[in-house]
Biopython code that builds the backbone (N, CA, C, O; Angstrom):
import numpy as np
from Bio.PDB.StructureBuilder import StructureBuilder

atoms = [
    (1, "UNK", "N", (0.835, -1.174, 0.000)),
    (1, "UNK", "CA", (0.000, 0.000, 0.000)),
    (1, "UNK", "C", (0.882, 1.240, 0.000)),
    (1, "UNK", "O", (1.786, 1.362, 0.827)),
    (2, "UNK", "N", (0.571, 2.347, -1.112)),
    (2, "UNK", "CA", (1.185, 3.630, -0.891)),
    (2, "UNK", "C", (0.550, 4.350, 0.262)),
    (2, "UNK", "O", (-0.629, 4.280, 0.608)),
    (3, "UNK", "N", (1.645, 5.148, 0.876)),
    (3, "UNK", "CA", (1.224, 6.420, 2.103)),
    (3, "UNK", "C", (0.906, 7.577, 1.193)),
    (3, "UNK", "O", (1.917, 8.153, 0.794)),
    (4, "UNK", "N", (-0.114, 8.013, 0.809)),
    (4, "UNK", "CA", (-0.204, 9.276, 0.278)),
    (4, "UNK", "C", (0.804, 10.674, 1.475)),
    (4, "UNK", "O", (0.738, 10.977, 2.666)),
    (5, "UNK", "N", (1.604, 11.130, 0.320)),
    (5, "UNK", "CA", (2.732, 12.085, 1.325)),
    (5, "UNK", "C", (2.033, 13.116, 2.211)),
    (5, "UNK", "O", (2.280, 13.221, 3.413)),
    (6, "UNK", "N", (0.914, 14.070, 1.381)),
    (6, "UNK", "CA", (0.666, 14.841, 2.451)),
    (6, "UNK", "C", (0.276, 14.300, 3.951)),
    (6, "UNK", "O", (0.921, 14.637, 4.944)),
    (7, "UNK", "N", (-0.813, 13.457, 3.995)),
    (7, "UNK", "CA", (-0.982, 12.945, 5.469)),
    (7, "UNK", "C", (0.231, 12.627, 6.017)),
    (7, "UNK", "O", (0.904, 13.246, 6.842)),
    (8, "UNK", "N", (0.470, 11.380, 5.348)),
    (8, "UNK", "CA", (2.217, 11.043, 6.240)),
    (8, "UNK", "C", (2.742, 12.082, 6.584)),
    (8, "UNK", "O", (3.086, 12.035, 7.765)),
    (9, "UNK", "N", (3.056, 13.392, 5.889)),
    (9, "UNK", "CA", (4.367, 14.035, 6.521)),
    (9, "UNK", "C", (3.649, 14.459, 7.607)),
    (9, "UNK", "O", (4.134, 14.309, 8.729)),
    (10, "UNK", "N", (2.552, 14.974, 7.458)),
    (10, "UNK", "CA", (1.930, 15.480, 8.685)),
    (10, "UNK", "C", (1.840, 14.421, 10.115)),
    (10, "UNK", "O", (1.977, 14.890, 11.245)),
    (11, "UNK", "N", (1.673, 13.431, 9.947)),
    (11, "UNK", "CA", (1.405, 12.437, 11.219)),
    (11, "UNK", "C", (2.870, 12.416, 11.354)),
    (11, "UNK", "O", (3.231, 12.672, 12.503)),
    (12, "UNK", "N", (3.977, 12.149, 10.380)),
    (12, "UNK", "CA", (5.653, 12.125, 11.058)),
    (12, "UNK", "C", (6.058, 13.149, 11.697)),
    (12, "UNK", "O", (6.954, 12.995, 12.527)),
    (13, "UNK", "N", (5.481, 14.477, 11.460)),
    (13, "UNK", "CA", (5.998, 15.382, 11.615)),
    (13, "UNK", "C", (5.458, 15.349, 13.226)),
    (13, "UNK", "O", (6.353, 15.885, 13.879)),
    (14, "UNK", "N", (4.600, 15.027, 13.927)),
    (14, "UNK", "CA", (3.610, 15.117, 14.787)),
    (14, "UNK", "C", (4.268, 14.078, 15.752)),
    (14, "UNK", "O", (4.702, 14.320, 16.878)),
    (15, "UNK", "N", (4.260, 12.895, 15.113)),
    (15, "UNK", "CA", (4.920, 11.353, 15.727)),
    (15, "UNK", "C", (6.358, 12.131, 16.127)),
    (15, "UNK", "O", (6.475, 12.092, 17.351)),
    (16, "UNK", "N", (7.712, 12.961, 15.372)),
    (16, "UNK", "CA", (8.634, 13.027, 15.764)),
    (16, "UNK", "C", (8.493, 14.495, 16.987)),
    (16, "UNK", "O", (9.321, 14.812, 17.840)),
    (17, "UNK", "N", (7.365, 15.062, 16.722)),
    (17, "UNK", "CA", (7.685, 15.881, 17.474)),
    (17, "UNK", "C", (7.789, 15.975, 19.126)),
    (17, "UNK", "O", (8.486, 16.682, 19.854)),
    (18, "UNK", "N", (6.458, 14.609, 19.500)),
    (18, "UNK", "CA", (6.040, 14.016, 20.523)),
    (18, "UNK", "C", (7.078, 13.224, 21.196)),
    (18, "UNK", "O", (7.055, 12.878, 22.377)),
    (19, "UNK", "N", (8.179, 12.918, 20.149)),
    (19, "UNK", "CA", (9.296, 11.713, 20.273)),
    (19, "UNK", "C", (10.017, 13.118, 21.297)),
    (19, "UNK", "O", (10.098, 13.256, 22.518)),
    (20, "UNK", "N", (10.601, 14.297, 19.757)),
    (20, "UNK", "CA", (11.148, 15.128, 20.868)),
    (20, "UNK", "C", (10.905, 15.569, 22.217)),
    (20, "UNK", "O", (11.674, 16.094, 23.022)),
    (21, "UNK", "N", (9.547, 15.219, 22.322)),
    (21, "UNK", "CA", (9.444, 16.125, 23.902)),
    (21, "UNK", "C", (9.339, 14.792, 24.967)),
    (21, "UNK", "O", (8.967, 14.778, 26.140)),
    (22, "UNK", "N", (9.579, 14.228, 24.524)),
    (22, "UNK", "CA", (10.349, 12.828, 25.380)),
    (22, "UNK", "C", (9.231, 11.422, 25.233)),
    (22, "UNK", "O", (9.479, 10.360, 25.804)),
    (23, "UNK", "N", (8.343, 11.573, 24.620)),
    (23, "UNK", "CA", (7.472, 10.251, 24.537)),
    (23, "UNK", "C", (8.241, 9.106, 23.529)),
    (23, "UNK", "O", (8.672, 9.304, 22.393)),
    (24, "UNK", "N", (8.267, 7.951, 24.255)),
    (24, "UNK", "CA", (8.494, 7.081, 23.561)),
    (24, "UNK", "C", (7.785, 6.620, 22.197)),
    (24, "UNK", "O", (6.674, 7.058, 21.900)),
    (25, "UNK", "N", (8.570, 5.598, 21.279)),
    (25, "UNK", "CA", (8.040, 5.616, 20.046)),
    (25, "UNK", "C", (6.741, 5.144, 20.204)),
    (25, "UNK", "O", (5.841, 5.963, 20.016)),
    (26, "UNK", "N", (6.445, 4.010, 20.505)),
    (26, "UNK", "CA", (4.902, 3.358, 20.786)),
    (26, "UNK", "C", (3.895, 4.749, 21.620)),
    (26, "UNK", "O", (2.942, 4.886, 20.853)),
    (27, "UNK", "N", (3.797, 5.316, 22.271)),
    (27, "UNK", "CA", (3.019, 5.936, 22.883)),
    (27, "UNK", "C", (3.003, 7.529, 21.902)),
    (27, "UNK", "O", (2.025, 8.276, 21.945)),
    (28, "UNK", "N", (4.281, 7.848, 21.041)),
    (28, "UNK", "CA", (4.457, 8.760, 20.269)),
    (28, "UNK", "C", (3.294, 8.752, 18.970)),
    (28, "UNK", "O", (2.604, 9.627, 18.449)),
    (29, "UNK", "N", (3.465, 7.356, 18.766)),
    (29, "UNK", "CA", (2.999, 7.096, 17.427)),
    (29, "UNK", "C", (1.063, 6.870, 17.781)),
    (29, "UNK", "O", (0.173, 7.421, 17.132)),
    (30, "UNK", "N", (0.880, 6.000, 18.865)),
    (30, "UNK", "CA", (-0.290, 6.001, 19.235)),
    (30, "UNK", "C", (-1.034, 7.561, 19.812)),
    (30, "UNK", "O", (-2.258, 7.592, 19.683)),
    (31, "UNK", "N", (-0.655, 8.285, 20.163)),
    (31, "UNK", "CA", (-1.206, 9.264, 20.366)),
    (31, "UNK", "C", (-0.923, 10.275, 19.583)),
    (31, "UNK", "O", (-1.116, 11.402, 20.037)),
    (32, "UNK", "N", (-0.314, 10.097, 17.998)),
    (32, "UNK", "CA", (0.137, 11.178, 16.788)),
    (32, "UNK", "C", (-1.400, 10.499, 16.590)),
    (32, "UNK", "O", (-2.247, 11.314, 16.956)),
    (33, "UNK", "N", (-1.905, 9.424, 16.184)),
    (33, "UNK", "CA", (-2.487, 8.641, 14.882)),
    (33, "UNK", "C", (-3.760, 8.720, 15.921)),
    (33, "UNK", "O", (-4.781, 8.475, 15.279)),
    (34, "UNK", "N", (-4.038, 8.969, 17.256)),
    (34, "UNK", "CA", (-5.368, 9.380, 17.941)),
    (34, "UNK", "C", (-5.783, 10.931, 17.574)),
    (34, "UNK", "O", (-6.903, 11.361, 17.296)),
    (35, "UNK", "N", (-4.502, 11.652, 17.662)),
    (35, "UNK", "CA", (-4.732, 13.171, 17.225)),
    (35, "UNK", "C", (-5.282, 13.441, 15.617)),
    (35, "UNK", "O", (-6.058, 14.273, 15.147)),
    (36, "UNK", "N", (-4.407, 12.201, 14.953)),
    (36, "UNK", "CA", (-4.766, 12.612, 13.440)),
    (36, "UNK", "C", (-5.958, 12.188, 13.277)),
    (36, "UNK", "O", (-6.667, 13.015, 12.704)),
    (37, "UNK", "N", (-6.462, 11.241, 13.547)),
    (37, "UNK", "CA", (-7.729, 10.417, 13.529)),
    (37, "UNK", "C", (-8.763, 11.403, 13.966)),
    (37, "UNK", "O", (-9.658, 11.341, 13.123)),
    (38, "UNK", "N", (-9.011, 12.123, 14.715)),
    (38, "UNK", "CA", (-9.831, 12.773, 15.709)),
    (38, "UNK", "C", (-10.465, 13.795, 14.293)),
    (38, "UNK", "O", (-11.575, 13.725, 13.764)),
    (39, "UNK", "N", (-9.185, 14.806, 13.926)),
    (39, "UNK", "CA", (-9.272, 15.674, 12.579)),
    (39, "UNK", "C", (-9.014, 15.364, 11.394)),
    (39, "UNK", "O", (-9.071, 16.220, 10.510)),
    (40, "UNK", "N", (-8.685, 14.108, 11.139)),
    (40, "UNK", "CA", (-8.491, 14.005, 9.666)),
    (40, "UNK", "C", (-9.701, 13.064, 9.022)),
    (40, "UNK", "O", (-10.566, 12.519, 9.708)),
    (41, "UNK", "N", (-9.583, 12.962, 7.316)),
    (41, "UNK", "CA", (-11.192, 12.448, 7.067)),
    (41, "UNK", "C", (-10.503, 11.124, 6.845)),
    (41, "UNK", "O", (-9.316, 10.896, 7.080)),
    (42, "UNK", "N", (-11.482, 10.194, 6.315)),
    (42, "UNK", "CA", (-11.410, 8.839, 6.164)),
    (42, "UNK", "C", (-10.177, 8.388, 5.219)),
    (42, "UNK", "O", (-9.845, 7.239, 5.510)),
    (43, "UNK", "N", (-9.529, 8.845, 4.355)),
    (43, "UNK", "CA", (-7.895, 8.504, 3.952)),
    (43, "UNK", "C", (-7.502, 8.411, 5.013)),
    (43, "UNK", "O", (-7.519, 7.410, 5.730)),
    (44, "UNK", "N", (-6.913, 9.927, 5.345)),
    (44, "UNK", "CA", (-6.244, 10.413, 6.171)),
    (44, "UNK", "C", (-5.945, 9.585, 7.433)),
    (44, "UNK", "O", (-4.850, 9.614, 7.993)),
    (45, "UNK", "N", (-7.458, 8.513, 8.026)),
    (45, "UNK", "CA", (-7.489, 8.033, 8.962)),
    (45, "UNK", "C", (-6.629, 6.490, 8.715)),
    (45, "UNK", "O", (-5.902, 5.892, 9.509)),
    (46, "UNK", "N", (-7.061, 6.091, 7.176)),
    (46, "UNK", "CA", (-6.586, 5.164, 7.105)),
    (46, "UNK", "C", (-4.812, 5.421, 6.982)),
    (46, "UNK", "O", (-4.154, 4.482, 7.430)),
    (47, "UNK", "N", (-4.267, 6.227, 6.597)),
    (47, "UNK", "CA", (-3.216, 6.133, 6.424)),
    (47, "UNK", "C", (-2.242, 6.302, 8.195)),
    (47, "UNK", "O", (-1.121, 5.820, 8.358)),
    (48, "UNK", "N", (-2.879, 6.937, 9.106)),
    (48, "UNK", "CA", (-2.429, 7.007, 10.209)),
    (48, "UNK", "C", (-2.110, 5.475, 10.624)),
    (48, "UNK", "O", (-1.086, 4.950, 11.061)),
    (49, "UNK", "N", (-3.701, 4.847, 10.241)),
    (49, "UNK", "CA", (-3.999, 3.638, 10.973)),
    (49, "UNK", "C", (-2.795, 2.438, 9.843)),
    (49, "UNK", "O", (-2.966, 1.238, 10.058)),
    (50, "UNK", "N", (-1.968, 2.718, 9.022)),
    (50, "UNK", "CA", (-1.087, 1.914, 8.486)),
    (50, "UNK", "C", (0.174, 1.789, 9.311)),
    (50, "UNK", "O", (0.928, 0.827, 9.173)),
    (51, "UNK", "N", (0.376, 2.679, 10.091)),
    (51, "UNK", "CA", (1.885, 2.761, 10.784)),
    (51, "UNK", "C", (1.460, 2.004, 12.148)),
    (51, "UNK", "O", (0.433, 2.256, 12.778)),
    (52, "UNK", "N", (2.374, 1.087, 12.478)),
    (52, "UNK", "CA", (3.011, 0.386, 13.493)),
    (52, "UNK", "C", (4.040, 0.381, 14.001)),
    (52, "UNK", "O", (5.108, 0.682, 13.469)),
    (53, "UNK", "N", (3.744, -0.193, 15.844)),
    (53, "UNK", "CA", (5.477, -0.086, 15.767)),
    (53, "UNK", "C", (5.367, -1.361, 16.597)),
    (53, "UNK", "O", (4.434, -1.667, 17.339)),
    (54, "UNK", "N", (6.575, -2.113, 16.324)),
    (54, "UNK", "CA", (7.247, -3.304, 16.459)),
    (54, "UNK", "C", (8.343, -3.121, 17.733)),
    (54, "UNK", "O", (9.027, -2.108, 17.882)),
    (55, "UNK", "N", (8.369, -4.137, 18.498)),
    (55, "UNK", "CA", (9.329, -4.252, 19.538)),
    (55, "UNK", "C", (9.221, -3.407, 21.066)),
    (55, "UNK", "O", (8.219, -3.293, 21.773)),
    (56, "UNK", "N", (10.003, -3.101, 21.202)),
    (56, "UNK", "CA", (10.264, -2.263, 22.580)),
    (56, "UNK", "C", (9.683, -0.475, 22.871)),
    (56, "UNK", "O", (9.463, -0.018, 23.993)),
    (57, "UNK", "N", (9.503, 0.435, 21.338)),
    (57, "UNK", "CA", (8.961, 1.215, 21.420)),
    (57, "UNK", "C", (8.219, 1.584, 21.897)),
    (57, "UNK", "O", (7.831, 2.726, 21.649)),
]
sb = StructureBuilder()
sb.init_structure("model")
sb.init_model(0)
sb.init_chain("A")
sb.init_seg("    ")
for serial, (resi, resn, name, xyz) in enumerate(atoms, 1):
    if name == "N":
        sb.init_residue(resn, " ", resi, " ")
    sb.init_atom(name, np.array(xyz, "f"), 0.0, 1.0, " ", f" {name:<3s}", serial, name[0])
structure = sb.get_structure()
């Protein structure tokens, strides 16, 4: 499946920013893709809802 770029950059941009202010990746990424979800339309949602994270994050 392609990530259409505009959403993605926006949820990475969001996911890394959360990273910066000290949230770990799993809780970074789950609460970027609750925020995007909340305001974005049904792509948008699906493309949040494509990213995972694996392991210890």
């Amino acid at each position: 499946m392609r990530a259409p770029a505009e959403p993605t950059t926006a949820l990475m941009l969001d996911l890394h920013r959360r990273m910066r202010a000290g949230a770990r990746l799993a809780r970074a990424l789950a609460e970027a893709q609750q925020a995007f979800g909340a305001t974005g339309d049904g792509p948008a949602r699906a493309t949040a809802a494509a990213f995972v994270c694996f392991g210890a994050g």
